[in-house]
N, C-alpha and C positions, 0 to 999 in steps of 0.2 A: 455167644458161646463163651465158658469160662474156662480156665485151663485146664480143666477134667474133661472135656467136650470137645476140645479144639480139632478140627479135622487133622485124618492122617492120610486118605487115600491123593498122591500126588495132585490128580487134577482140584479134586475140592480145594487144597492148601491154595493153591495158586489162584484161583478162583475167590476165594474167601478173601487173600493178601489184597489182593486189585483193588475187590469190593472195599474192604478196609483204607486202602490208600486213597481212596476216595473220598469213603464219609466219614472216617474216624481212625485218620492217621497213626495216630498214638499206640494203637492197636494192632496195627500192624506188624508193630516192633516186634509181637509176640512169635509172628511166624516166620522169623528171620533166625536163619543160623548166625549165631556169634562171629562164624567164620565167613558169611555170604561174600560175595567175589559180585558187583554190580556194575558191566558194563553196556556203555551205550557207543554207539556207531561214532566213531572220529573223535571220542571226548574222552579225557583221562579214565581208568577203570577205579573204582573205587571199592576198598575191601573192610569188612568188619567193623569198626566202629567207627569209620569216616562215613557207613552208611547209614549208621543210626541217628548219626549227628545229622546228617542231609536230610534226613525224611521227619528227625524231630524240628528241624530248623523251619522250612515250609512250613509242617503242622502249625507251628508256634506264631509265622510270621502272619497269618494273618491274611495275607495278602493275595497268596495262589491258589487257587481253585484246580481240583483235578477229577476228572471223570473217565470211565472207560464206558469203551461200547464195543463190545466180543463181537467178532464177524464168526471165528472159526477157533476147537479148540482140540488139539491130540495131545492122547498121551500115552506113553510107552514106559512101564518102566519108574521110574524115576524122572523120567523127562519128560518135558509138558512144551507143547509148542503154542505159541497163542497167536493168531493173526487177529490185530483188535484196532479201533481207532480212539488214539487218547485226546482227550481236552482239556486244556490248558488256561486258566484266566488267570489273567494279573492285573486289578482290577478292572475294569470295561474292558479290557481287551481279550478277544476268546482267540482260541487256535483249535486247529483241529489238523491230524495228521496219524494217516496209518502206521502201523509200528507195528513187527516181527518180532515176537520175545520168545524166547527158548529160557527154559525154567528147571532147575535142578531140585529136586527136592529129596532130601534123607532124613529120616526119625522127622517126620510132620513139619521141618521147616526148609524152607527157600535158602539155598548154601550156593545155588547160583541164578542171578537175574540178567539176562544178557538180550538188549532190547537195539535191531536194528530197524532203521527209519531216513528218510532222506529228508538231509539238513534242507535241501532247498526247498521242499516241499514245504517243510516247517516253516523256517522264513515266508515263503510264499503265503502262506495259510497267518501267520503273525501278522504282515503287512494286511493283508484283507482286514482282519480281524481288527487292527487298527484304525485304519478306514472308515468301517462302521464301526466302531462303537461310539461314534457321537448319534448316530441312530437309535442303537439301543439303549444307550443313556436318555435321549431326550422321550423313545418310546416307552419306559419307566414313569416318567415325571407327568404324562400327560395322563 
């Protein structure tokens, strides 16, 4: 999609964003309000251009791998509820961990990202994923 195309109805933006944060970060930028408000469950909120630098930094770094996988998806409005499970690589090591994000969307972009999730679950799911990836490291190689 180029900026003449870009979705407007709430759910697609949100949907599209995910998609984007996934496979082609950089992109994503596009469907963020200047002003977005992105917090997550027990970790600092972070707003406006400390969030662009965040999602351009990962892009950039090379390192972290991120995927969604949509269980459930409503919208009302302006507000988009997502029940999805995200994954996380930082190299061989993968994570997996459900996430509850409520989604603000005005004039076609994301103004608020507000993603809760249990930290233990995450650790729990990091430690596993740590674990094996000498598995799927050496199931690679063979």
């Amino acid at each position: 999609m180029n900026a003449s195309t870009e979705p407007t109805d709430p759910e697609q933006v949100v949907r599209e964003f995910l998609r984007r944060l996934a496979d082609e970060p950089e992109r994503a930028l596009a469907l963020m309000d200047p002003a977005i408000e992105w917090r997550n469950s027990g970790a600092p909120t972070l707003r406006g251009a400390r969030v662009h630098q965040a999602i351009r930094g990962l892009a950039e770094s090379g390192v972290v791998g991120f995927g969604v996988e949509m269980t459930h998806v409503a919208a009302s409005g302006p507000i988009v509820i997502t029940q999805r499970t995200d994954v996380i690589e930082v190299g061989p090591v993968r994570t997996r961990f459900w996430v509850y994000g409520t989604f603000e969307v005005r004039h076609g972009k994301v103004l608020l990202w507000d993603d809760h999730f249990s930290w233990g679950a995450m650790l729990r799911s990091l430690a596993w994923g740590a674990l094996t990836a000498p598995l799927r490291t050496g199931a690679r190689r063979a």
